[in-house]
C-alpha positions as CSV (number, residue, x, y, z in Angstrom):
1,X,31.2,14.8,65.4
2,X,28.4,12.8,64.5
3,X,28.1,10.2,62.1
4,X,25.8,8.3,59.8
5,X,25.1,5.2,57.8
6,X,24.9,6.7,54.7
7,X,27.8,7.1,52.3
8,X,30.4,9.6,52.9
9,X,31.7,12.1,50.2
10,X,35.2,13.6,50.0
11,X,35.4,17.2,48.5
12,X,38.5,19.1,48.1
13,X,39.4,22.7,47.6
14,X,37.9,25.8,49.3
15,X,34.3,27.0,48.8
16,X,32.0,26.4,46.2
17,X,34.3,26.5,43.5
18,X,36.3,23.5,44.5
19,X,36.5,20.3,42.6
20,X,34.6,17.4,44.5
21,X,35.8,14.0,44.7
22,X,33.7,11.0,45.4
23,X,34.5,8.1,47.4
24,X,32.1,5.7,45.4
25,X,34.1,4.0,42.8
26,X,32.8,5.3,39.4
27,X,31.1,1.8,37.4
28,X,33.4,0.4,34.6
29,X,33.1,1.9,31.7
30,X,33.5,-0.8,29.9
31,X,31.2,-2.9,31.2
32,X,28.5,0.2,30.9
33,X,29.1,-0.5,27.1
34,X,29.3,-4.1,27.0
35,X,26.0,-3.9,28.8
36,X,24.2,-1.2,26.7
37,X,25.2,-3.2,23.6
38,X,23.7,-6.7,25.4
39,X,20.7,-4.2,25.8
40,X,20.2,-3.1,22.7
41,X,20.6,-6.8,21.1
42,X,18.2,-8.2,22.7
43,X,16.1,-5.3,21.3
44,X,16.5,-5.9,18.0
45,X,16.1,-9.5,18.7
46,X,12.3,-8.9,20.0
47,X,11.9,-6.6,17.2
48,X,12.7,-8.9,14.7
49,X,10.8,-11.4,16.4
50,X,8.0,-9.4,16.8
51,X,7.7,-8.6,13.1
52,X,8.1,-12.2,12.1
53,X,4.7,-12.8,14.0
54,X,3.0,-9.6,12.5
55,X,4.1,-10.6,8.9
56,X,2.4,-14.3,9.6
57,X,-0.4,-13.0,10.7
58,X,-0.9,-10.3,7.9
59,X,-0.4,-13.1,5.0
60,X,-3.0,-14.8,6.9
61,X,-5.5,-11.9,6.4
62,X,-4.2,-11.6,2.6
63,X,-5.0,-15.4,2.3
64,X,-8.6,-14.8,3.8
65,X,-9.2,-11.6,1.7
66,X,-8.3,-13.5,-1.4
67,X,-4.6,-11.4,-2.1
68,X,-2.0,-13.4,-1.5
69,X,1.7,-12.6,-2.7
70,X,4.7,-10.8,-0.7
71,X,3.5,-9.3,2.3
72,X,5.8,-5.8,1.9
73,X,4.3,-5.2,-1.6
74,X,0.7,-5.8,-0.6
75,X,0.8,-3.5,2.7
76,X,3.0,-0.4,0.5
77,X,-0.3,-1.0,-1.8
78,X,-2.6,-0.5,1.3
79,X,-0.7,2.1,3.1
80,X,-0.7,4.4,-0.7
81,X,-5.1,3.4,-0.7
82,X,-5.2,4.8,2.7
83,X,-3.5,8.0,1.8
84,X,-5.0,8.6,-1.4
85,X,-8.3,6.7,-1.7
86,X,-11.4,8.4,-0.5
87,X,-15.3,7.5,-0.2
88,X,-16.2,5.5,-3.5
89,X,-17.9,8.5,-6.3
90,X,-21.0,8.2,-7.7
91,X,-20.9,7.7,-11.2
92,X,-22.5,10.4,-13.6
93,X,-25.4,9.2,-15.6
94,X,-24.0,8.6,-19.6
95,X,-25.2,11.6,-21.9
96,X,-26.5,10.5,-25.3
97,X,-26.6,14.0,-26.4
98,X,-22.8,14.0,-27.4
99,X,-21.5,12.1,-29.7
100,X,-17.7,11.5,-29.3
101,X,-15.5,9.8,-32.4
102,X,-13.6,8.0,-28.9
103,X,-14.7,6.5,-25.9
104,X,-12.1,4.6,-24.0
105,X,-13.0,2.3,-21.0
106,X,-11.2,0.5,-18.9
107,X,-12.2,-2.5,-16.4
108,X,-10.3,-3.9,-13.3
109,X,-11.2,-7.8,-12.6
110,X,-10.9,-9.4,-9.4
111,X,-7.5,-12.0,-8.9
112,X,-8.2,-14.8,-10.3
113,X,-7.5,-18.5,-9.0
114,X,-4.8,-19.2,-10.9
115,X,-2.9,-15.8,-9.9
116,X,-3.4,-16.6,-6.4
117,X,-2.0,-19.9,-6.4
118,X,1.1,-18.0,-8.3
119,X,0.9,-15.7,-5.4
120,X,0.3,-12.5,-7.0
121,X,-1.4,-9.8,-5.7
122,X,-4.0,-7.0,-6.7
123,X,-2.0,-4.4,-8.4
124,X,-4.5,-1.7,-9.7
125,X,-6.9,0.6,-8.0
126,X,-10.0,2.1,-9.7
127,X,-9.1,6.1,-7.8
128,X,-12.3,7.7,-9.5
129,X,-15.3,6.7,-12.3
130,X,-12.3,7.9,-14.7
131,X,-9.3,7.1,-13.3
132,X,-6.9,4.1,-12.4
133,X,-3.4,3.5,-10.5
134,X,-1.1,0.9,-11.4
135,X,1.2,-0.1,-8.6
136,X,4.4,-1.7,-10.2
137,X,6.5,-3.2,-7.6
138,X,10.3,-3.0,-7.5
139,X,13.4,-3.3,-5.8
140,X,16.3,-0.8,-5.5
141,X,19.9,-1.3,-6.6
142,X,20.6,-2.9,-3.2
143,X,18.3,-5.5,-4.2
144,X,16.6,-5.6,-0.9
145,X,14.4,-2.6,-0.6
146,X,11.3,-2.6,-2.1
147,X,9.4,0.5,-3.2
148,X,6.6,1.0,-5.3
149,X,5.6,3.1,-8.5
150,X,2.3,4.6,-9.0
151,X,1.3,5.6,-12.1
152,X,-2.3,7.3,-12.6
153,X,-3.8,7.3,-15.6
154,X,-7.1,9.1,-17.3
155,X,-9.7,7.2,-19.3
156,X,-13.7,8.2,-20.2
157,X,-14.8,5.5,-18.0
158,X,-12.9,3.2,-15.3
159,X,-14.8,0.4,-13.3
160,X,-13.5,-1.4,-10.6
161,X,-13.9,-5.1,-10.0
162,X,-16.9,-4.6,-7.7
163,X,-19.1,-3.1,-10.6
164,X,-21.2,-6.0,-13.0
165,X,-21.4,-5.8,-16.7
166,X,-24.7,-4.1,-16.6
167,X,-23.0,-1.1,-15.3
168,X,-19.9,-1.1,-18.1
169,X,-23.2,-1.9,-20.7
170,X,-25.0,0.8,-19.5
171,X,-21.9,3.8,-19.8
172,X,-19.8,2.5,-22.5
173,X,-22.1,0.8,-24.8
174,X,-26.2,2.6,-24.7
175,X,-25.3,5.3,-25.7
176,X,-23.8,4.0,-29.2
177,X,-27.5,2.1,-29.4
178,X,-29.2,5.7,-29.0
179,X,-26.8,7.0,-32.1
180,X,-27.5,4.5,-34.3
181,X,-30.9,4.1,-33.8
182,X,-31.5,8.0,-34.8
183,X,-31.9,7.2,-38.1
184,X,-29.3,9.2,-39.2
185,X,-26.9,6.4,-41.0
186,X,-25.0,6.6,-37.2
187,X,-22.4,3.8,-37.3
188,X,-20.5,2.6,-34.2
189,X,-17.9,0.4,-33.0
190,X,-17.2,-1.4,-29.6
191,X,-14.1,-4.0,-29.4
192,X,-12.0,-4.9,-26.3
193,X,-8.3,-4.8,-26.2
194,X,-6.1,-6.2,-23.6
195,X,-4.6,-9.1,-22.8
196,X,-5.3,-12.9,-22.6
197,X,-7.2,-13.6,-19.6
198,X,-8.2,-10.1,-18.6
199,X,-11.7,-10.3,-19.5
200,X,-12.2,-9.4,-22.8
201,X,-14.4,-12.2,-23.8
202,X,-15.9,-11.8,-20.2
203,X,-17.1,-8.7,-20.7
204,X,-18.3,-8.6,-24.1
């Protein structure tokens, strides 16, 4: 018979349906799970690591884009504006020919100086020319997972923090000039509400 270098395999029982029986010891099982566990360590150790480095360098970016404040919060914010924010509307022009008792506005204002040097973050997000989202940040009962609740709501007007007084003038407060400048005994109102240091006196 001839023979060859290679390794040799032992096989018992008749035909195809025998059992077959290798003469290669089988590796230690054992050690198969000592070493997928070793494995699977040092995974989560480069993961961790890894995300240690990306969460350095996103507060960086926050820092440079003037929103500091935790780093989980800030990118649930972004990921929800991704989703749900499209192309900025163009704002209707302001009709003087209606005449509502009620015209509510609202205003978002940038973070200020002394929020970021508390480390807050921008919260709110102008969605349309009449509609905001507050982003309320909070932790479930296990005290470590943070979530976030977004709650929409509808006003007349809504101007983000990129639009000038000129703009909140020109929607929320011409067209009480027009009325009461028809000669009609028209009388109007404007007063801001909110509270100290969100631009009230800013903006009036």
């Amino acid at each position: 018979n001839r023979r060859n270098s290679g390794s040799i395999a032992m096989t018992s029982g008749a035909g195809s349906g025998g059992g077959g029986i290798s003469a290669c010891p089988a590796k230690d099982q054992t050690r198969m799970t000592i070493e997928r566990m070793e494995a699977e360590r040092q995974a989560r150790r480069k993961a961790m690591s890894d995300r240690r480095v990306e969460r350095a360098e996103e507060e960086q970016r926050n820092l440079a884009a003037g929103n500091p404040g935790d780093v989980d919060f800030i990118g649930l914010v972004r990921k929800w504006r991704e989703a749900h924010v499209g192309p900025k509307q163009s704002r209707p022009q302001p009709r003087t020919d209606r005449h509502p008792k009620i015209c509510i506005c609202v205003r978002k204002r940038p973070v200020t100086d002394k929020e970021r040097k508390k480390h807050d973050h921008d919260s709110v997000t102008v969605l349309t020319p009449d509609s905001a989202c507050i982003h309320s940040c909070k932790l479930r009962v296990d005290g470590i997972t943070k979530y976030i609740d977004h709650s929409t709501f509808r006003f007349d007007y809504a101007f983000d923090e990129t639009e000038d007084t000129e703009a909140v003038y020109v929607n929320a407060a011409l067209p009480l000039i027009h009325f009461i400048c028809e000669g009609k005994g028209g009388r109007a109102t404007v007063f801001a509400y909110g509270q100290t240091g969100s631009g009230k006196t800013y903006t009036m």
